[in-house]
Structures are given as C-alpha cells and as structure tokens.
C-alpha positions as CSV (number, residue, x, y, z in Angstrom):
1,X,-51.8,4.7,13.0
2,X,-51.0,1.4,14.1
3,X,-50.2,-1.2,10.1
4,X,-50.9,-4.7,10.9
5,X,-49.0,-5.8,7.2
6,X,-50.2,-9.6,6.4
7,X,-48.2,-11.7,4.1
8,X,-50.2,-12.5,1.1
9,X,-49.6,-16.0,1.4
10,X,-51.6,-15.9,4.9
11,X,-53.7,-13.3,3.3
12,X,-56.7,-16.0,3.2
13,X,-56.3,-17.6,6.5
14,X,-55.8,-14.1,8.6
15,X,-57.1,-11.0,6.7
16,X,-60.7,-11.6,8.2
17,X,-59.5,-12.6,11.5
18,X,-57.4,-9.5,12.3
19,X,-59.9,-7.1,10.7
20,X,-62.7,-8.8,13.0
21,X,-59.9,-8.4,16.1
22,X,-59.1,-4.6,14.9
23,X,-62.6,-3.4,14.2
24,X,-63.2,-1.4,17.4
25,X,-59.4,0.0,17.3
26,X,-59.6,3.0,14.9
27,X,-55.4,3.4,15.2
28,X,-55.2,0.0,13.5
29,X,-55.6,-1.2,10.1
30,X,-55.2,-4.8,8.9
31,X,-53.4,-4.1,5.1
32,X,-52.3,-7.0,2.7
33,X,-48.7,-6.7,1.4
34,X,-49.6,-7.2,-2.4
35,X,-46.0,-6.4,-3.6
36,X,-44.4,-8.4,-6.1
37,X,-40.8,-9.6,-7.6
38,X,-37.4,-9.5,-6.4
39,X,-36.0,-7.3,-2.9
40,X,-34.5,-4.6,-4.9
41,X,-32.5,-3.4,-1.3
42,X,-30.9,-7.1,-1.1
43,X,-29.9,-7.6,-4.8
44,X,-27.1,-9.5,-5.3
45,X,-23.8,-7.3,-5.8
46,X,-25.2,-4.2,-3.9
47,X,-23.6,-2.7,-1.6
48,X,-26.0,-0.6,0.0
49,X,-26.2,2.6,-2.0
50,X,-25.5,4.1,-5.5
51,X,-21.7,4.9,-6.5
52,X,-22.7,7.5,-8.0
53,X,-24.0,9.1,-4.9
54,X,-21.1,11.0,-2.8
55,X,-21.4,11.7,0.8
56,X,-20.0,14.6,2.1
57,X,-19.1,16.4,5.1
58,X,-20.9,19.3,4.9
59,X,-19.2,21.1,7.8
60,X,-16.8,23.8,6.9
61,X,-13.2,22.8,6.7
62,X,-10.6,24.4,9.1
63,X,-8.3,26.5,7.4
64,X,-4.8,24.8,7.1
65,X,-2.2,26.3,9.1
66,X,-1.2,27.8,12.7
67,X,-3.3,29.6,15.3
68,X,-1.8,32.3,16.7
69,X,-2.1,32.0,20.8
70,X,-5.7,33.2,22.4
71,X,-3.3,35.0,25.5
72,X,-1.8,38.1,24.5
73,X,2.0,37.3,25.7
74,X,1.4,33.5,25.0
C-alpha cells in the first residue's frame, strides 16, 4: 500500500485531484495529515531518546583473563 499524505493546508486544493488521479490504483490511497500541535521528536532540548532508557550490549562478555594456547606444546 502505496500513502499519498497531503498537508492539510493543501488539503483543499489537492485532496480531490489525487483521489481522481489514484482511483484506478487500488495500492494507493490519497490520506489527509490531520495531526495537530508541536513535533514532539524535534522538541527543543531533546536529544534523541529518553535518559532513562539504557542501551546495552546484549552479547555475552568475555571472561577476563588469559587463554591458554589452542596447540598442545604451544
């Protein structure tokens, strides 16, 4: 499925246009971004995720320490 997202500003000028244009295409639908208020991903101080949040390497860890050699007589 194939979102042709129109601005609701041009909502009024293109919404009838593009559905006319689209009709035939069943992968595509003409949709009307209705949201509203402030970007919450682009608010002022954000860095880009939560700090509460805590990324981790989920691999296991090595164990500290020495090998001993894979040769016997190495």
């Amino acid at each position: 499925m194939i979102y042709c997202v129109i601005p609701q500003a041009l909502a009024d000028e293109l919404y009838d246009k593009l559905s006319e244009y689209y009709k035939d295409d069943p992968n595509v639908q003409v949709i009307v971004d209705r949201r509203e208020g402030p970007d919450r991903r682009r608010a002022s101080g954000n860095t880009g995720h939560d700090e509460r949040r805590q990324i981790r390497d989920r691999r296991h860890r090595r164990i500290p320490g020495t090998f001993p050699p894979l040769h016997p007589g190495d």
